[in-house]
C-alpha positions as CSV (number, residue, x, y, z in Angstrom):
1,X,-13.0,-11.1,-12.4
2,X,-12.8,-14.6,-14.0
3,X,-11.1,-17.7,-13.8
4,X,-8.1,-18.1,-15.0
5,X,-9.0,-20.7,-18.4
6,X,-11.5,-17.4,-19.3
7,X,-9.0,-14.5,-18.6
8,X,-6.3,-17.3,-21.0
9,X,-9.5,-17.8,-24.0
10,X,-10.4,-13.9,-24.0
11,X,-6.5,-12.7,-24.4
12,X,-5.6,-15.3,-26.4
13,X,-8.4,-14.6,-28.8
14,X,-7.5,-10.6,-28.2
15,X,-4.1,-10.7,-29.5
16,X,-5.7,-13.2,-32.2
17,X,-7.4,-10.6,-33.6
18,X,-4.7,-8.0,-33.5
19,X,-2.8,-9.9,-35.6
20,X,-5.3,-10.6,-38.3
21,X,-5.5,-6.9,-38.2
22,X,-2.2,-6.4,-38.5
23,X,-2.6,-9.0,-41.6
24,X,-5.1,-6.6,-43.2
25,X,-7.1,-9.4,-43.4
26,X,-11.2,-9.5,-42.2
27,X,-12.6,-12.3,-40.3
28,X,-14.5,-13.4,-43.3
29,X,-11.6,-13.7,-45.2
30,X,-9.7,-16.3,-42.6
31,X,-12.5,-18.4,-42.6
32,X,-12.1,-19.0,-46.5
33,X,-8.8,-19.4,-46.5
34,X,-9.1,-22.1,-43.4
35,X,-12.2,-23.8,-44.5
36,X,-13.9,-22.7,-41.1
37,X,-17.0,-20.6,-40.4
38,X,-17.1,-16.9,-39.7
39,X,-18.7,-17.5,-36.5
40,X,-15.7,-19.8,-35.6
41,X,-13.1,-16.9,-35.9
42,X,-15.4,-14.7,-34.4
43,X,-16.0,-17.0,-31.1
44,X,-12.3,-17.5,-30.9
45,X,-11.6,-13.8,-31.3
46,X,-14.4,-13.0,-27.9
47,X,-13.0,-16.1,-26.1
48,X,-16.2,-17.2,-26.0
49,X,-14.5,-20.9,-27.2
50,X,-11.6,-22.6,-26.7
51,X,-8.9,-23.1,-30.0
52,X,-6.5,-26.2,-30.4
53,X,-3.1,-25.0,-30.7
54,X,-3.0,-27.0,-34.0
55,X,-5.4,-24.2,-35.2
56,X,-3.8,-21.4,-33.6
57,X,-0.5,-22.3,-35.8
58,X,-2.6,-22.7,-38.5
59,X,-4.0,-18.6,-38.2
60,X,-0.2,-17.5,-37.0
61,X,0.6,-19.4,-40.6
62,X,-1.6,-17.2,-42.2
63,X,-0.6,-14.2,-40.4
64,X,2.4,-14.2,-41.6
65,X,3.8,-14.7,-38.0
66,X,7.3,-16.4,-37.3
67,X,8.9,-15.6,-34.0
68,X,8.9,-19.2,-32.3
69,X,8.8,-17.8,-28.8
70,X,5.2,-15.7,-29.6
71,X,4.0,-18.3,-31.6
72,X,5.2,-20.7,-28.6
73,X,3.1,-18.6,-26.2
74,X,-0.2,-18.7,-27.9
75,X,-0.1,-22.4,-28.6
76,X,1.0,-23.0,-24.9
77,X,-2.2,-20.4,-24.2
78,X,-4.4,-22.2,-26.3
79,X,-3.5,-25.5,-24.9
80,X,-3.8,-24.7,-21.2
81,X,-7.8,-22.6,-21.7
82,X,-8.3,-25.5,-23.6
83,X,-7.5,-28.1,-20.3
84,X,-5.1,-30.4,-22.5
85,X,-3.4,-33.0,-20.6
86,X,0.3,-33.2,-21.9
87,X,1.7,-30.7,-19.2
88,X,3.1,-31.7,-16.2
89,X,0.1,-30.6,-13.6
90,X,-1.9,-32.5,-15.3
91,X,-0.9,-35.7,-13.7
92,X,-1.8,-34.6,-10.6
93,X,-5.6,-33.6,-11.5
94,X,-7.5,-35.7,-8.9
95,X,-5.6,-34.0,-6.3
96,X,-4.8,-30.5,-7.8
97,X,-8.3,-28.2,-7.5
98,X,-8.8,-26.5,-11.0
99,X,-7.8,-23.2,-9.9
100,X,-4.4,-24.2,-8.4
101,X,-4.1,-25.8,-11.9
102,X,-5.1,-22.6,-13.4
103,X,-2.5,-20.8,-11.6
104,X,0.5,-23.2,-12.2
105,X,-0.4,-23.4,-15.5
106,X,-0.1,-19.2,-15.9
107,X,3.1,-19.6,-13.8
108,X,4.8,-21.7,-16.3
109,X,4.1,-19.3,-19.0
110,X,5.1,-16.0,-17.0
111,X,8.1,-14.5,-18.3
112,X,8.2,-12.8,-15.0
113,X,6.3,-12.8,-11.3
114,X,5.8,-9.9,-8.8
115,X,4.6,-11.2,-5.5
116,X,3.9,-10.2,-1.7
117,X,3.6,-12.3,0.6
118,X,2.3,-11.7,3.9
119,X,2.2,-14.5,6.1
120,X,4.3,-17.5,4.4
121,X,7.3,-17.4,2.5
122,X,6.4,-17.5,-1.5
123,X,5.7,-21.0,-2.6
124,X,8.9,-20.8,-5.2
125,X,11.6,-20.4,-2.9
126,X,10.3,-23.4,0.0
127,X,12.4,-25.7,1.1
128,X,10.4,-29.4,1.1
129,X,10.3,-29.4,5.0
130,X,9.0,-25.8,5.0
131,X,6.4,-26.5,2.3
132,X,5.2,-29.8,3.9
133,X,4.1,-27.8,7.2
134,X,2.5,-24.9,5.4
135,X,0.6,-28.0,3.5
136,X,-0.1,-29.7,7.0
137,X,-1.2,-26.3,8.3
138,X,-3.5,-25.2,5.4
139,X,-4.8,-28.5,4.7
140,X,-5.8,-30.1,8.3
141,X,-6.4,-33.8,8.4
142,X,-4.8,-34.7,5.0
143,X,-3.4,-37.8,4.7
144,X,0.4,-38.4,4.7
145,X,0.4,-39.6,1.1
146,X,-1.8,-36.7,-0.4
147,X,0.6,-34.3,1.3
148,X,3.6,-35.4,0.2
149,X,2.2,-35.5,-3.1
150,X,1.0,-31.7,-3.2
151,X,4.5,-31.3,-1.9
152,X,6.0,-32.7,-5.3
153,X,3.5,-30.2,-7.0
154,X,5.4,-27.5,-5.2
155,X,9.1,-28.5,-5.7
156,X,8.1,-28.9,-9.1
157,X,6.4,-25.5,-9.7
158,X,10.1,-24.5,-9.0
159,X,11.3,-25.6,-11.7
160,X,10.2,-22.0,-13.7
161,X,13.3,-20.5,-12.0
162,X,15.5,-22.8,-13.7
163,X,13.9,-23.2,-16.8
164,X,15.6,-21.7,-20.4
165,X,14.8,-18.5,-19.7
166,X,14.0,-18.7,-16.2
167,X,11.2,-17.0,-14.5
168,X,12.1,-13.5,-13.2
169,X,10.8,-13.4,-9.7
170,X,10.6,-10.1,-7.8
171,X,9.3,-10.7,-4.3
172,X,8.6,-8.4,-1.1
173,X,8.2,-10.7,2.0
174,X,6.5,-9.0,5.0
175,X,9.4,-9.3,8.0
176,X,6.6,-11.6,10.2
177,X,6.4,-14.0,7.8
178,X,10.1,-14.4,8.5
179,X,9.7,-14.6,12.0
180,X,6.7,-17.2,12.3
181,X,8.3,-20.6,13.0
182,X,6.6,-22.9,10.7
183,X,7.6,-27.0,11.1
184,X,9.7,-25.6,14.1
185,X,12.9,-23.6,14.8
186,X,15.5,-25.8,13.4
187,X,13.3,-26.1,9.7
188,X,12.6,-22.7,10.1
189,X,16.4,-21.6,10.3
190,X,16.9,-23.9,7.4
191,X,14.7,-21.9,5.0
192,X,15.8,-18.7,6.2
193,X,19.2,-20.3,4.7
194,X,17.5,-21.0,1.3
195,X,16.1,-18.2,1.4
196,X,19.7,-16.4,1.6
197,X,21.3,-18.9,-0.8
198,X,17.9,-18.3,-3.5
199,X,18.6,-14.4,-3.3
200,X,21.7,-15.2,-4.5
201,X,20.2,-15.9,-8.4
202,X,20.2,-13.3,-10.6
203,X,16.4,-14.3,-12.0
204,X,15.2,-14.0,-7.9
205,X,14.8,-10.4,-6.2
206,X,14.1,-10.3,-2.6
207,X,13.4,-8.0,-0.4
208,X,11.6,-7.5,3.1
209,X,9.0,-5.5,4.6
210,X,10.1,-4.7,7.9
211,X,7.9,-4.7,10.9
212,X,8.9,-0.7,11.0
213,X,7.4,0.3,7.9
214,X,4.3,0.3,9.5
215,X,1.2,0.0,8.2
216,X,1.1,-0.6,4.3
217,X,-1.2,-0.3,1.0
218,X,-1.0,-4.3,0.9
219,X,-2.5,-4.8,4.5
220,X,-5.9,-6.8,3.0
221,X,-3.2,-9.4,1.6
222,X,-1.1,-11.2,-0.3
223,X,-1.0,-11.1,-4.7
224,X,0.9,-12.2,-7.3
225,X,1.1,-10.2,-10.6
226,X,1.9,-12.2,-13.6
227,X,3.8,-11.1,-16.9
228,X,4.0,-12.9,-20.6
229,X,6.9,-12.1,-22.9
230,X,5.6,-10.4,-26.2
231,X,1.9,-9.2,-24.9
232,X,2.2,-7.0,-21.9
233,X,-2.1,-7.3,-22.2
234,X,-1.7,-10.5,-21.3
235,X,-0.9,-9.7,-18.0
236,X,-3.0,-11.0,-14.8
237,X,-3.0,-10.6,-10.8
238,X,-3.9,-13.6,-9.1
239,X,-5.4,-13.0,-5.0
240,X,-5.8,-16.2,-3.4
241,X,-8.8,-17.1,-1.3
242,X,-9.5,-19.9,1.3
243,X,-11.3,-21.7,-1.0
244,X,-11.4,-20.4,-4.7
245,X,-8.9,-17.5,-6.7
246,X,-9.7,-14.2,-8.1
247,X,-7.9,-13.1,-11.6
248,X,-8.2,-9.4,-12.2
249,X,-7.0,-8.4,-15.8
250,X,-8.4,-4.8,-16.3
251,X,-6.3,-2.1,-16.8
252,X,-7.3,-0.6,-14.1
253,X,-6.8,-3.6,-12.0
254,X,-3.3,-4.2,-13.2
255,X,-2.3,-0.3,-12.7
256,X,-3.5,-0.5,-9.2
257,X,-1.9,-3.9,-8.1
258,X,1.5,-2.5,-10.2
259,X,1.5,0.6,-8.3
260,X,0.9,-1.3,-5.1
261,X,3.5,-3.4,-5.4
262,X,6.1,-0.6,-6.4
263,X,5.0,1.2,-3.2
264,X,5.4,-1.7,-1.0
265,X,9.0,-2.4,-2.8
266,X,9.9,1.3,-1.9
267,X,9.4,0.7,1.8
268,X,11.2,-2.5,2.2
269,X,14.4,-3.0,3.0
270,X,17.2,-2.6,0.4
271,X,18.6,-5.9,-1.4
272,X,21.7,-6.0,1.2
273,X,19.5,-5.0,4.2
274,X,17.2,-8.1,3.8
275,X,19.8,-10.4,2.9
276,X,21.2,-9.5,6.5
277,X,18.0,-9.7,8.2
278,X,17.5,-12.9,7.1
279,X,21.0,-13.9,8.0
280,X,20.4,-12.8,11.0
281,X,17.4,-14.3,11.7
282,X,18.6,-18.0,10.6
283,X,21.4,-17.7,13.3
284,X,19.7,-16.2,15.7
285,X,20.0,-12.6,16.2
């Protein structure tokens, strides 16, 4: 388990190496060519450091690497483990804890999200009203100004789903998170209609758990499994806690999670079916 600037440094420096074997070129050998130490490729190759992305370009240079969208990744990788401060979150870093910073950060670089939810409707697909009482709620006693802030954070995380590509979101919604009336009936009955009018996008997959599925494989709680176009071992599930988050990146971790997640999608409703329930409970039925 480790947080997420560690799970970015170790997987960056992973596929690092891979390509410098790919290059048929040693460790040794890059140094020479970049002026650098040996132990500097090897600490970046472990993830026991951080690299700039400056430098990162520099190794994709020599490694003969030249598809803008991988070489994209890896500098956007290398930036974030590295804590830069040109993206977007990072305006919000006396209010944002480091590992909600972590995760927005992995969010933005996701080519794609599977998520259940459990108790609150995902975080991408909130109206403001809705995501202002889930903040009030989860956050007691904040002030009015540091909510509505935190509330900007969340509008603006949504921006992934209409970004150039957009991120491909695939999410099962237990039927009770549906059914709790958070910020009241009326703002409730208005995300229900979001929700409707989200499903609608072809980057956004919804579907429900119903109430009589029973009891489930995803009982202890909710997860979110992010995927990175190019490097499939870049992949990470995220499991939120009260007061800190857990990355899990072995294999094993990601087969279980994966396999979780396609049972869960199995027992929910079909695409139509939830689009109906929800329908149906935004007017009432």
């Amino acid at each position: 388990m480790w947080h997420g600037p560690a799970v970015r440094r170790r997987k960056l420096g992973e596929e690092l190496r891979r390509l410098r074997v790919a290059a048929a070129l040693t460790s040794a050998e890059v140094a020479r060519q970049l002026g650098w130490h040996q132990s500097k490729v090897s600490r970046i190759e472990t993830g026991r450091s951080g690299v700039k992305p400056a430098d990162v370009a520099r190794l994709l240079e020599l490694y003969g690497v030249d598809d803008p969208r991988l070489r994209a990744l890896l500098a956007a990788l290398a930036g974030s483990a590295d804590g830069r401060a040109d993206q977007w979150w990072q305006a919000y870093r006396g209010l944002l804890p480091p590992q909600y910073r972590d995760f927005i950060s992995l969010e933005s670089q996701a080519s794609a999200a599977r998520t259940l939810e459990t108790s609150v409707v995902p975080g991408l697909l909130q109206t403001p009203e809705y995501a202002r009482a889930v903040t009030r709620a989860a956050l007691h006693g904040l002030d009015a100004a540091r909510v509505d802030s935190l509330v900007q954070v969340r509008l603006a995380r949504q921006e992934v789903l209409r970004a150039d590509p957009p991120l491909r979101l695939s999410a099962v919604v237990d039927e009770a998170a549906l059914r709790r009336e958070v910020g009241g009936a009326a703002a409730m009955r208005r995300q229900l209609r979001y929700l409707v009018d989200m499903a609608q996008l072809p980057q956004v997959r919804l579907r429900v758990l119903p109430f009589s599925s029973g009891g489930h494989i995803c009982l202890t709680g909710p997860f979110v499994i992010f995927s990175f176009p190019h490097i499939s071992d870049l992949d990470v599930v995220v499991i939120d806690h009260l007061t800190s988050s857990l990355y899990l990146e072995r294999k094993e971790d990601l087969e279980a999670y994966g396999a979780a997640f396609h049972t869960v999608e199995a027992q929910a409703l079909s695409y139509k079916e939830s689009l109906n329930l929800i329908a149906g409970l935004a007017d009432g039925a």
